[in-house]
C-alpha positions as CSV (number, residue, x, y, z in Angstrom):
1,X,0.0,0.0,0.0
2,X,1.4,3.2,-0.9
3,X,2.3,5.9,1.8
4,X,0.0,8.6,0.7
5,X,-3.0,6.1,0.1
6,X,-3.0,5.8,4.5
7,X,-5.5,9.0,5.1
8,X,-8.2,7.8,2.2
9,X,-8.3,4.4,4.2
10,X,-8.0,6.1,7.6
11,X,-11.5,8.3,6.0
12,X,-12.9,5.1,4.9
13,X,-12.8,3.5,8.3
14,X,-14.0,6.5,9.4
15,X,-17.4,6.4,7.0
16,X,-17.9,2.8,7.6
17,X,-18.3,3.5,11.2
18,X,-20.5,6.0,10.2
19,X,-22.3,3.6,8.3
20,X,-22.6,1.6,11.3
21,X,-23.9,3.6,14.0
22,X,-26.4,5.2,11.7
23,X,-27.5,1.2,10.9
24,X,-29.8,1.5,14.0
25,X,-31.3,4.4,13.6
26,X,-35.6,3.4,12.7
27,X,-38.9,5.1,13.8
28,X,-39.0,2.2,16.3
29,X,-35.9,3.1,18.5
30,X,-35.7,6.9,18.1
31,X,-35.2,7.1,21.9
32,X,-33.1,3.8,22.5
33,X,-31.1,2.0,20.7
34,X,-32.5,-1.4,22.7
35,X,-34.4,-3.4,20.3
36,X,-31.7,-2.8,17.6
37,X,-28.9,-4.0,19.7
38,X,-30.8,-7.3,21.0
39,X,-31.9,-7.5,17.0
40,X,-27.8,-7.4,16.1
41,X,-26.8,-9.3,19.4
42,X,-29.0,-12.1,18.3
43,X,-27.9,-12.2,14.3
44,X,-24.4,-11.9,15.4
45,X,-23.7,-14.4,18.5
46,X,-19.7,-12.4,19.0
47,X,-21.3,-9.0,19.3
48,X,-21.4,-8.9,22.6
49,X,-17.8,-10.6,22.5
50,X,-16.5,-8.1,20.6
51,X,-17.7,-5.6,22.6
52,X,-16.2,-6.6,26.0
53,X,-12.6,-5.5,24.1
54,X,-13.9,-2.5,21.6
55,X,-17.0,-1.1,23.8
56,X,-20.2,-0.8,22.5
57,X,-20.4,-0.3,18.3
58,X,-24.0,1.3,18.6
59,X,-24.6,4.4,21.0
60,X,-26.5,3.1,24.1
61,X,-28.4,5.9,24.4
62,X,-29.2,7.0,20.6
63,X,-27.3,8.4,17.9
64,X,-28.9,12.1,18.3
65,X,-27.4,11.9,22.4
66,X,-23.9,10.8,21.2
67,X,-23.8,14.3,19.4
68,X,-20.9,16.7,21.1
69,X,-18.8,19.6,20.5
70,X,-16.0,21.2,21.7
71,X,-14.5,25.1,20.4
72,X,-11.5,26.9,22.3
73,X,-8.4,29.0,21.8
74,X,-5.0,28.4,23.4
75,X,-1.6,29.9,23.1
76,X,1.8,27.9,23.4
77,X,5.2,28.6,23.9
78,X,7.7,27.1,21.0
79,X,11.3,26.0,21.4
80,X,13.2,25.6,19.2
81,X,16.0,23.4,19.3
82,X,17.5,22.8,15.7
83,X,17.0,24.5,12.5
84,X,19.2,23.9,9.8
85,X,19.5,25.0,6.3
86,X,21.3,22.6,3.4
87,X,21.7,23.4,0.0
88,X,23.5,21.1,-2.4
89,X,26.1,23.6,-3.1
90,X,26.3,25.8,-0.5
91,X,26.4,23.0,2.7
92,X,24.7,23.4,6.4
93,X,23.6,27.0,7.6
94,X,22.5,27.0,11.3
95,X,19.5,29.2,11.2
96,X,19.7,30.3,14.6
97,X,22.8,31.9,13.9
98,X,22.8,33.1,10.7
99,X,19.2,33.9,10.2
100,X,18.7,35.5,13.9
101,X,15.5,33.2,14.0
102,X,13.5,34.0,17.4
103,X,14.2,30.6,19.4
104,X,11.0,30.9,21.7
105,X,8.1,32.2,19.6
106,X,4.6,32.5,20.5
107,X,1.8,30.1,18.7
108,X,-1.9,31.0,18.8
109,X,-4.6,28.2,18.1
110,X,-8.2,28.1,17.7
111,X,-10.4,24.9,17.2
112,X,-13.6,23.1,17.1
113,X,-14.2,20.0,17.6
114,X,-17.6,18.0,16.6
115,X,-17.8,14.4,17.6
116,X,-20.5,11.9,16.4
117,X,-20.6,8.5,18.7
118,X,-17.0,7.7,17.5
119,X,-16.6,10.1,15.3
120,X,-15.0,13.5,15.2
121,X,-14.4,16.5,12.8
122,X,-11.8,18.7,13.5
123,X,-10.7,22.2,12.1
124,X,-8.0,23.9,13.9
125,X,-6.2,27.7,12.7
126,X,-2.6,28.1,13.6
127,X,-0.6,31.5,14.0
128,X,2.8,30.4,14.6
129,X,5.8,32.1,12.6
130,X,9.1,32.3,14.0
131,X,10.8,35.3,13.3
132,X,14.2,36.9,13.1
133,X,15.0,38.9,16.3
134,X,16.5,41.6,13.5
135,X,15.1,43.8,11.4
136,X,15.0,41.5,8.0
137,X,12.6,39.3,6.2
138,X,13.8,35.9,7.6
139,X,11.1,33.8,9.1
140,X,10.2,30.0,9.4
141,X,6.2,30.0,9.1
142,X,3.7,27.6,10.1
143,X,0.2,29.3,9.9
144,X,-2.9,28.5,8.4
145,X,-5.5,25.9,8.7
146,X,-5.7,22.2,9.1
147,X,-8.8,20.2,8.9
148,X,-8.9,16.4,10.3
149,X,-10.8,13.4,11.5
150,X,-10.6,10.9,14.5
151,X,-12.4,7.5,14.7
152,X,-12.2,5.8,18.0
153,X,-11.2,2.1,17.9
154,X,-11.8,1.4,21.8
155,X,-14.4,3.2,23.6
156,X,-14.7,2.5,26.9
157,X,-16.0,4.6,29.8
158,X,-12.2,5.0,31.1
159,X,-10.3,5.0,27.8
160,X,-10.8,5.2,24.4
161,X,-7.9,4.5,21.6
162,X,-8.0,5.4,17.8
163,X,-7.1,6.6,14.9
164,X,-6.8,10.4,13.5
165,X,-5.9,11.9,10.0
166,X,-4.9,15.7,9.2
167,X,-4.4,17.6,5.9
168,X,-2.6,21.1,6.1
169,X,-3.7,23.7,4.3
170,X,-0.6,25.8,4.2
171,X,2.7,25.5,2.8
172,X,5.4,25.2,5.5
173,X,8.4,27.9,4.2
174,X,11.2,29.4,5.2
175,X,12.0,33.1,3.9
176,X,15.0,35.4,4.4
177,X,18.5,37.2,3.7
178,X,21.4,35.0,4.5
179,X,24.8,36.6,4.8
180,X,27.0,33.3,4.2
181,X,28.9,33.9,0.9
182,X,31.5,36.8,0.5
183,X,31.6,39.6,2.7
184,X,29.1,42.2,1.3
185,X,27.0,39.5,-0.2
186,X,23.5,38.3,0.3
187,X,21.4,35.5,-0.4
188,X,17.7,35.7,-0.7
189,X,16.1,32.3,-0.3
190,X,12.1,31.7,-0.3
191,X,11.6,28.2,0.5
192,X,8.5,26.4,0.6
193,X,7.5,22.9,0.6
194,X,4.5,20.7,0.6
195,X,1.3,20.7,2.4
196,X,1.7,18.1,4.7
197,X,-0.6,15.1,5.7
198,X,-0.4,13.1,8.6
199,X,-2.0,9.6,9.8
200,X,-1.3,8.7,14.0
201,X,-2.7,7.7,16.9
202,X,-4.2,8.9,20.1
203,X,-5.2,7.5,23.7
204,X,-7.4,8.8,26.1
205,X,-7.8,7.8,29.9
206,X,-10.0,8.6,32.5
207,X,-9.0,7.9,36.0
208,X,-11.2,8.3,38.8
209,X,-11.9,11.5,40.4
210,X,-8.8,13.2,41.2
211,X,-10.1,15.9,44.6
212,X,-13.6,16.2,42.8
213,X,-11.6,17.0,39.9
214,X,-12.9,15.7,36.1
215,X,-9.9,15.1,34.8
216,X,-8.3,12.8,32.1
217,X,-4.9,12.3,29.9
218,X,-4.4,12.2,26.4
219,X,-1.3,11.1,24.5
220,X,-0.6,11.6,20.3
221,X,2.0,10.7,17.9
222,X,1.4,11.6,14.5
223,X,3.6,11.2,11.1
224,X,3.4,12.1,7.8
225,X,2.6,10.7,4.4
226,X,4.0,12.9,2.3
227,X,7.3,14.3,1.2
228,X,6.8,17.1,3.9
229,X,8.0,14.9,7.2
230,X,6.1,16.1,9.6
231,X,5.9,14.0,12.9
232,X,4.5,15.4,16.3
233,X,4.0,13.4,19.8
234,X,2.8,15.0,23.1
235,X,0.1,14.6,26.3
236,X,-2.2,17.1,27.2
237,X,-3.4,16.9,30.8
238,X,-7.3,18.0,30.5
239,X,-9.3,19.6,33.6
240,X,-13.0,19.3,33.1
241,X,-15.2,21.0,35.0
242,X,-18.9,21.5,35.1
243,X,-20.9,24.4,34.4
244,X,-24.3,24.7,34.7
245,X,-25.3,22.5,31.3
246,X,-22.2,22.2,29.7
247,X,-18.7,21.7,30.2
248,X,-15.7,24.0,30.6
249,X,-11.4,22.7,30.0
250,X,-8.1,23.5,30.9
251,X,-5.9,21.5,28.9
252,X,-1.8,21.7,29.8
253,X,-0.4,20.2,26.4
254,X,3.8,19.3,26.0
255,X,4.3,18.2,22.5
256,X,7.6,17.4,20.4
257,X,7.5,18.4,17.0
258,X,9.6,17.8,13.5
259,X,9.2,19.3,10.1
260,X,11.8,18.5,7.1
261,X,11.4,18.8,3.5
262,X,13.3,19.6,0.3
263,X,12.8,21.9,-1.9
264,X,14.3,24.4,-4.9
265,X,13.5,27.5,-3.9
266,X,10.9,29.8,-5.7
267,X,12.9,32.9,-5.7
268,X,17.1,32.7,-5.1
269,X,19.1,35.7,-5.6
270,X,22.6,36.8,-4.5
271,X,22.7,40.5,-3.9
272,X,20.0,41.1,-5.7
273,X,21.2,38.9,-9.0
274,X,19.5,35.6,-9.4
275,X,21.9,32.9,-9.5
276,X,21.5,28.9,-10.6
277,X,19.4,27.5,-7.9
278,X,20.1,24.3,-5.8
279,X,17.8,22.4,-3.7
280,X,17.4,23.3,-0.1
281,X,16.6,20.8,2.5
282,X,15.2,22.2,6.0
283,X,15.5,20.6,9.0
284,X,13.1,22.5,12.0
285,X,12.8,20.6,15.9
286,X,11.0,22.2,18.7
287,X,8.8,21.8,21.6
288,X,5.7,22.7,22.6
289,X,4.2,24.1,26.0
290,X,0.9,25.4,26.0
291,X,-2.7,25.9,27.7
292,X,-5.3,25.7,26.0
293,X,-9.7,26.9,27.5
294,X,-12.4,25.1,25.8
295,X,-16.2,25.0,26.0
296,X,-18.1,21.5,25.6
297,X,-22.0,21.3,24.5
């Protein structure tokens, strides 16, 4: 199977479980989902096997009550702790150095989140671009938005384990003036490289009440399909509190993140003079500590 064939199957799995909650959804069990599962339980003798090790496949209390969503904002701090630069002619350029890039910048997120029994949508924006601490044009830039999907394998009260997809709908890209060559001479680089897409994992568990405390963890790893590598793992530590009908969050997230691709440039010039362009590989690795506030329905 090839590499970038992962997310249509990941969105097929996602459909067919679609497919299968909305399978017991009649005029007769609009409130409960009862006579359908005894129906199923009794045409398929491992149902209820199955179940004991995946939780239930049909919502016990109705598709329509399974519906929830989730919308926040959060703010993280980055650091950074490599990026590198490598042409083909012109060798390894530390980035930190050369281009002045800020090694702690700021990144702003807003999301939704709308889940369906085990289903979820996601759409998140990003506002993170690194910037040089001079007065230039060099800047490593990660902002726009990513749409993607979750289906939950194992859904139990206390943990539930599945599968996620994203698609990023920006080009990652590096821009800026590099004094490497001769003294007195400039290069102007404007790298940019695929969108990435990404298939991983994700885990969620719910201990018992911590102080009266809602609380559970959740742990990610995600990788790339495409020629943009793009691999991320992290926990977030999520405080859930009531509120009247709905439910507030706190969520403390560390993450580890990697982005490399390759590219030719679209624009190379050396003091203003375009020369022969080479290809440029970029190598960016950083952390991630952030908060994020969210509001359930």
């Amino acid at each position: 199977m090839k590499l970038n064939a992962l997310p249509t199957v990941a969105l097929l799995g996602m459909v067919v479980m679609a497919l299968l909650c909305v399978a017991g959804v009649g005029p007769a069990n609009a409130q409960s989902y009862g006579p359908s599962l005894s129906s199923l339980r009794s045409i398929f003798p491992l149902m209820g096997t199955v179940e004991q090790y995946i939780g239930p496949i049909l919502p016990p209390d109705g598709l329509g009550n399974s519906f929830r969503s989730e919308f926040g904002t959060g703010v993280a701090a980055a650091s950074i702790q490599g990026a590198t630069l490598t042409g083909s002619r012109s060798g390894a350029i530390d980035l930190r150095k050369a281009a002045g890039l800020d090694e702690q910048p700021l990144r702003l997120d807003i999301f939704g989140n709308m889940r369906l029994w085990r289903l979820g949508l996601r759409a998140n924006y990003w506002n993170f671009d690194a910037r040089s601490k001079h007065r230039n044009i060099n800047h490593f830039d990660l902002t726009g938005l990513i749409f993607g999907g979750d289906v939950d394998l194992i859904c139990h009260n206390w943990i539930t384990a599945g599968m996620s997809t994203d698609f990023y709908l920006f080009d990652p890209r590096f821009q800026g003036r590099l004094h490497f060559a001769l003294p007195g001479e400039t290069y102007t680089l404007d790298v940019k490289g695929e969108r990435p897409i990404t298939i991983g994992g994700y885990v969620r568990y719910v201990p018992p009440e911590i102080l009266n405390w809602p609380l559970h963890v959740e742990g990610f790893l995600k990788a790339s399909v495409n020629s943009t590598a793009l691999t991320s793992f992290g926990a977030r530590f999520v405080f859930r509190p009531q509120i009247y009908r709905f439910d507030v969050a706190c969520r403390l997230l560390v993450e580890k993140t990697w982005v490399q691709y390759s590219a030719e440039p679209q624009t190379q010039t050396l003091s203003g003079v375009r020369v022969r362009e080479e290809e440029w590989s970029l190598d960016v690795e950083y952390n991630v500590y952030g908060i994020d506030l969210a509001v359930y329905f």
